[in-house]
C-alpha positions, 0 to 999 in steps of 0.5 A, a space after each residue: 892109934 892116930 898113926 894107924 889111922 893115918 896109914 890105913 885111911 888109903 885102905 878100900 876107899 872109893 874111886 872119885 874120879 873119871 873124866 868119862 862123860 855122864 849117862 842118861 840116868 835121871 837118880 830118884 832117892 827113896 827110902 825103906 824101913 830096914 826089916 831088922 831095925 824098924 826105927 832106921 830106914 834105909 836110903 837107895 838112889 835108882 838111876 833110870 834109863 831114857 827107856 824102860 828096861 828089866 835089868 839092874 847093875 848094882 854099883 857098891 861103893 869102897 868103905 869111906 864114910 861118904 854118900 855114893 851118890 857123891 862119888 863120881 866114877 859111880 855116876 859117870 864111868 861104872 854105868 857102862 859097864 851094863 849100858 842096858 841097866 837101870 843103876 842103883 846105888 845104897 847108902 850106907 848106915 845114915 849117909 847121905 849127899 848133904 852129911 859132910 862130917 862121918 855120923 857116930 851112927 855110921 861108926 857104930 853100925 856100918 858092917 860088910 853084913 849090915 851092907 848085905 842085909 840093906 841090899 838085899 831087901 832093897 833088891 828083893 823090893 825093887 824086883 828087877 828080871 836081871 841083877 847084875 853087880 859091881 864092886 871095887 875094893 871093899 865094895 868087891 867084898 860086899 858084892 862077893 858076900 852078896 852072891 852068897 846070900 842071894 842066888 838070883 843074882 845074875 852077875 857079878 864083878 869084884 875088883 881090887 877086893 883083896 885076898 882070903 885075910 884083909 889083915 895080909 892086905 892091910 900089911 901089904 898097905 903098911 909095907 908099901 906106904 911106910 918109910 922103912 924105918 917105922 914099917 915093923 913098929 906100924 906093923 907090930 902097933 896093928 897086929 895088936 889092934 888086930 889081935 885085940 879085935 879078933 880076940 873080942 866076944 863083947 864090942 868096945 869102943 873103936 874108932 879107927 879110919 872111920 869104922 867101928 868094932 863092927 866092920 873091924 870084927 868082921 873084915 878080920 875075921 873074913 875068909 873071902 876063900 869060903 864066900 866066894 866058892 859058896 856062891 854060885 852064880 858067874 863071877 869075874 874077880 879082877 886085880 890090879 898089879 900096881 895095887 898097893 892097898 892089897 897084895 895083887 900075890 894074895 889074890 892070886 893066890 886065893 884065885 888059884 885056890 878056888 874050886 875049878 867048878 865055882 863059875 868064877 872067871 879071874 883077870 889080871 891089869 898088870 899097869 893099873 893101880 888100885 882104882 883102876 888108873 894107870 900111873 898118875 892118871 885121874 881116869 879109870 882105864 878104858 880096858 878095864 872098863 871094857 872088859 867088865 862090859 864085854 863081860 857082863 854082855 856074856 852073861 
């Protein structure tokens, strides 16, 4: 599987940089016992405002194993999209600022649903009026699967999050990255892996770009059609045209699809590419960012 992992490592990572100057957040780091394994604890860093405030902008990061609190467009650039909010940021399975090397525990445990419960009780303990969130790649599967789960949400953005299959994003991935002359024998080694995944009932031993049976069982069988029309709060999807880790066609197609009375508004970035730059820029374009602020102010 080393050519595998070599090729999907691009797929749902995190965006890293952004030349937009810092907030005035001051990050406090807490941690929680998880209601559903009591031997673990959750870790969250809440970024409070100069002045008090009652609402919340959730920011989840992408699916590489590193701390969010590293990650500098989380820091910097998405807290303006809610100027108004306190900023809160939940490390996945064992993560942290000062972990450099990808913990086994992180492979083992780290799942889109295992993200969903941790967020959820951290929110439901913080208890803010207002919750707004945010997510970009994978990080947009988790905040539609979020919107699912707890309805008090008040609202939420998705970008770059991919169509109804992960599998047809990761194709896409593979088709945009390869040299034609290996793209069928890389598409036909991960439509194995894919099969054997799928095909599972019992976990096995996986390790593939830093994610386990798990998160692999999951995001391969994921119907992102099914999450989003069964929640019900506002939700913007957004989609970059220049998206080479998932297919810009697919997620217009799932858009197109989606139940005209589900309060999902969709817009597209012709330009951009997957984290939200244009050509070779390191800055997360300025429209996009606007358009997610100007969007939240609606609601």
């Amino acid at each position: 599987m080393r050519k595998l992992n070599l090729l999907l490592a691009v797929i749902f990572l995190a965006i890293s940089h952004c030349s937009i100057a810092a907030s005035e957040l001051t990050f406090g780091t807490h941690t929680l016992k998880r209601s559903l394994a009591s031997e673990s604890k959750i870790t969250y860093h809440l970024g409070s405002r100069e002045k008090p405030t009652n609402n919340l902008l959730l920011i989840l990061q992408g699916s590489d194993c590193r701390s969010a609190l590293s990650i500098n467009s989380i820091k910097s650039a998405f807290p303006k999209v809610r100027p108004d909010a306190d900023v809160l940021l939940i490390e996945k399975w064992e993560l942290s600022p000062d972990i450099n090397a990808c913990p086994q525990a992180y492979i083992d445990n780290d799942s889109p649903s295992q993200r969903v419960s941790d967020a959820k009780q951290v929110l439901k303990h913080l208890r803010y009026q207002s919750v707004y969130v945010l997510g970009g790649s994978e990080g947009a599967v988790i905040a539609v699967m979020l919107r699912k789960a707890l309805p008090g949400i008040t609202a939420t953005i998705a970008f770059n999050g991919g169509g109804n299959s992960f599998q047809n994003d990761i194709e896409h991935n593979i088709e945009a990255s390869t040299p034609p002359e290996v793209t069928g024998a890389v598409l036909e080694e991960f439509r194995g892996f894919a099969d054997k995944i799928r095909e599972s009932d019992k976990a096995f031993a996986v390790d593939s770009s830093q994610h386990g049976y798990k998160w692999w069982k999951e995001m391969l069988t994921l119907e992102q059609t099914k999450v989003i029309e069964s929640g019900k709060t506002p939700l913007l999807i957004i989609q970059s045209g220049q998206d080479n880790s998932v297919d810009p066609e697919q997620t217009h197609a799932m858009v197109e699809s989606l139940d005209a009375s589900g309060n999902v508004d969709y817009q597209f970035f012709e330009q951009l590419d997957h984290g939200l730059r244009h050509d070779s820029s390191n800055d997360i374009n300025n429209s996009a960012l606007t358009a997610m602020r100007e969007w939240f102010q609606k609601h």
